[in-house]
C-alpha positions, 0 to 999 in steps of 0.5 A: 561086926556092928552089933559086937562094938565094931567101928566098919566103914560101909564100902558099898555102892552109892549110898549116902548116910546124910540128908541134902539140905534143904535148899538143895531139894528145894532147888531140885524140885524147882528145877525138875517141875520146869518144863525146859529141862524135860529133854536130853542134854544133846538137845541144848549146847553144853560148852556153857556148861564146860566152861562153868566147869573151867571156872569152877576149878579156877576158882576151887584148885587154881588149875586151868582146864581147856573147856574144850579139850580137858572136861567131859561130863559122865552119868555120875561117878561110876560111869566116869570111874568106869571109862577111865581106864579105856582112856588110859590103858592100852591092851596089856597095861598093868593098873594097879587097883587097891584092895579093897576097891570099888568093884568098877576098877577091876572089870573097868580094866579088864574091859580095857584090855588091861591088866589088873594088879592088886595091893593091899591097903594096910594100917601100916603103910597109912592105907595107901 
């Protein structure tokens, strides 16, 4: 579609169509060449970390958040799309999914016992 003068959004997984900057890779290299960041994130308290969480969103969308109970961390995105509908869903839910979507929310419900409805994203209900 490209090729024929085509303007097509990539919704595809994960692949980004811009360039960190350069302080970014460059405090991704320092941090990764420290020798006390070599171990798994249950080896060291992360309430530290919920609660620069907390104040992120504070400070961001003025929303309070309990770093204790309100914030979790995931591997990414993905994961925490993924697991979100085994927080939500009780077996027999219905969740509605857009279509397209990402192809996680389908089998993100359907793990959870949910079931899935779709809609369609159209140009003239703004997409939504």
């Amino acid at each position: 579609m490209r090729k024929g003068g085509k303007d097509v959004i990539n919704l595809g997984l994960g692949d980004p169509d811009t360039v960190p900057p350069a302080h970014v890779l460059k405090a991704l290299v320092d941090v990764a060449a420290n020798p006390g960041n070599h171990h798994y994130p249950s080896a060291y308290p992360i309430k530290p970390f919920y609660e620069a969480v907390a104040g992120w969103y504070k400070r961001r969308h003025n929303v309070e958040v309990d770093p204790d109970t309100e914030i979790i961390y995931c591997l990414g995105s993905a994961e925490g799309i993924f697991q979100l509908p085994n927080c939500l869903l009780d077996p027999g839910d219905i969740a509605l999914i857009p279509d397209p979507a990402y192809p996680s929310y389908e089998a993100a419900v359907k793990i959870a016992g949910g079931i899935p409805h779709y809609y369609s994203l159209l140009e003239k209900t703004a997409f939504t």
